[in-house]
N, C-alpha and C positions, 0 to 999 in steps of 0.2 A: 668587369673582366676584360682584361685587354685581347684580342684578336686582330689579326689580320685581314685587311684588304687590298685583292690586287685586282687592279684594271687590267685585261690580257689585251681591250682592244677588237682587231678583229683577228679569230683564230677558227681554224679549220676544226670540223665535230671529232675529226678522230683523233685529232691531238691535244683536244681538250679534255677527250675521254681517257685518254694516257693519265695525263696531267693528274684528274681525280682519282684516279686508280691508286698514283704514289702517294698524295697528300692523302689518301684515307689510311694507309697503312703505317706512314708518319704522324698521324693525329692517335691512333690506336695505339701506338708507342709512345704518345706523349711528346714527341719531339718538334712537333708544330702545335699551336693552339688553336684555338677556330677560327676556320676563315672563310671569305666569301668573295670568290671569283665570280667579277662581272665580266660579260662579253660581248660581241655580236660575232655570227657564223654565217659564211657565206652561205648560200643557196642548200637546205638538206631537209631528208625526213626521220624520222625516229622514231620506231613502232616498240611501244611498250609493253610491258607482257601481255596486255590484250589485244596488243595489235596486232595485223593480217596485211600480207602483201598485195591482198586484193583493195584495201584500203587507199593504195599509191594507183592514182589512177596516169601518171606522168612518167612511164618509164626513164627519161632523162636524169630523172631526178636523183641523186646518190641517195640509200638507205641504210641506216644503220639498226640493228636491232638491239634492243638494252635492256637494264634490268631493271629501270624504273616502273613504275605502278603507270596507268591508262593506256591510252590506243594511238592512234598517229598523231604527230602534231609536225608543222612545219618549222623552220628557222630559217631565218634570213639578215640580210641588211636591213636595217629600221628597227628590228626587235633588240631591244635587252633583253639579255640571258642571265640569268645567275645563280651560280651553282653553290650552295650552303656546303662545307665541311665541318659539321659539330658534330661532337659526342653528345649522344644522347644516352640517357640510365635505362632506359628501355624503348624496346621495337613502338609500342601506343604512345613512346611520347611524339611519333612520326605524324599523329593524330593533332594534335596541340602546334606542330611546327607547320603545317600546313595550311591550319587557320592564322597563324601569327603571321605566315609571308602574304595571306592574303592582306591583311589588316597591313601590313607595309606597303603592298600595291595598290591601295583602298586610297592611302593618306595622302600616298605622294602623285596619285592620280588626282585626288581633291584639289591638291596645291597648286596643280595646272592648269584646272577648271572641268577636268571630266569627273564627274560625278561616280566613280565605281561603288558599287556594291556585293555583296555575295548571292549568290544562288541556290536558294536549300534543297536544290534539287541536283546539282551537281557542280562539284569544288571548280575553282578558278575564278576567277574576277570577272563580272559583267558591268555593261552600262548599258541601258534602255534595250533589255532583253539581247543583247547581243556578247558574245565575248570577247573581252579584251585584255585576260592574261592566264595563260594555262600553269598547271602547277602537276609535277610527277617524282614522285620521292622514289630514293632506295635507301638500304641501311644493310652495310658490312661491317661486323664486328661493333655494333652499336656505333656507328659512325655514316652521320647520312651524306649523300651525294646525288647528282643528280640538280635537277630545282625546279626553277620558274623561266616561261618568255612570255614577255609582254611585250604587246604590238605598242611601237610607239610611233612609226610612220613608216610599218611593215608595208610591203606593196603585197595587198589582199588577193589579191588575184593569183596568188600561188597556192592559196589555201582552196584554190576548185579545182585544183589537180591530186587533192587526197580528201580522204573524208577525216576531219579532224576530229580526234575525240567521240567519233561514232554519231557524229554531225554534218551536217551540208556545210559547204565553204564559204556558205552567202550567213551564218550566223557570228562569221566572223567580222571584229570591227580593230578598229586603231585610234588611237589617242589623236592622230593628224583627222583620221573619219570625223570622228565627233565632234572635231574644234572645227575644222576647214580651213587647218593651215597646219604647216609642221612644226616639231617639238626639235626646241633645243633637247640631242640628246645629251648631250655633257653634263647639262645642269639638268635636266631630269636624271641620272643616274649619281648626280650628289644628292638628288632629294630623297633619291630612294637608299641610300648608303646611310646619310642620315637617320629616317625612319626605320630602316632596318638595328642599327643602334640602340635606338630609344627601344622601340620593340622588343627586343631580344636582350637589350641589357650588358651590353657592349659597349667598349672602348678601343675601336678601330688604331691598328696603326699601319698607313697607307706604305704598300713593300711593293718594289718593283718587280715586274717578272723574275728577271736576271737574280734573286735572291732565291726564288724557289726553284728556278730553273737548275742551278749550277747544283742543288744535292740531292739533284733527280736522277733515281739508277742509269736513266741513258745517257746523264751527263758525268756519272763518274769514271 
């Protein structure tokens, strides 16, 4: 099934959060296929419907509040973000697409040399008891949004100014932590573009901003 992939680069939480809002209501209509925006975001926090402003312990810090599923999580320079746009046939299959981006975090974490695994104790990617990719879905009008960030040579030290995921900041880790040196992220986000494909059953075709930008209601 052919889909869409666009690289945004780096972009700001609240313009990415636009962004999702119109490609959900264009995928719902049929007029886009599915696609998946990858990114990184400056400095931000993101309290999910279980999250609490008491959770931001860095007032500095910009917050945005959302609709996706868990509690705070940080974004930064170093992480990959990426934001799924599919139609799914129903809400539980949000259940099933959760576990699949894990198993794409899992592979193309192997291919670098970090071992990830899952944690049956709560969703996201771990390696040697620590975590190292968070996962928060939503779904409007059976079209999910929202995604994953995976530390890839996030600076950790942001994550003890909130309590991530209803966690100490110190249970956080990074792809650069566990090797002891930094990740190409270019080519780690072709591996994960790749495994995301095979996973999900895709046939990516790589679209520049400027194509979904230009029939975006603030651009007409």
């Amino acid at each position: 099934m052919i889909a869409w992939l666009v690289d945004l680069g780096v972009v700001e939480y609240g313009e990415a959060w636009r962004l999702q809002k119109s490609l959900i209501e264009r995928r719902t209509s049929e007029e886009i296929p599915d696609t998946l925006l990858l990114l990184e975001h400056p400095h931000v926090v993101t309290l999910g419907r279980r999250g609490r402003r008491e959770d931001v312990f860095d007032p500095s810090l910009p917050v945005f509040e959302v609709e996706r599923g868990g509690q705070a999580t940080y974004h930064g320079p170093g992480q990959l973000v990426g934001y799924p746009i599919l139609k799914v046939k129903d809400r539980l299959d949000v259940r099933k697409l959760v576990t699949d981006i894990e198993e794409v975090l899992i592979r193309a974490s192997g291919a670098f040399g970090t071992p990830a695994e899952r944690n049956q104790a709560q969703r996201g990617v771990w390696v040697h008891g620590r975590k190292l990719g968070s996962i928060g879905m939503a779904v409007h009008n059976l079209v999910t949004y929202h995604g994953f960030a995976h530390n890839v040579n996030t600076d950790l030290s942001y994550f003890e100014r909130i309590r991530p995921c209803g966690n100490e900041g110190r249970v956080m880790t990074s792809m650069e932590m566990e090797l002891g040196h930094a990740v190409d992220m270019a080519a780690f986000k072709e591996r994960v573009a790749g495994d995301f494909e095979e996973v999900f059953h895709l046939d990516f075709e790589r679209v520049p901003l400027e194509k979904i930008e230009v029939v975006t209601p603030a651009a007409r």
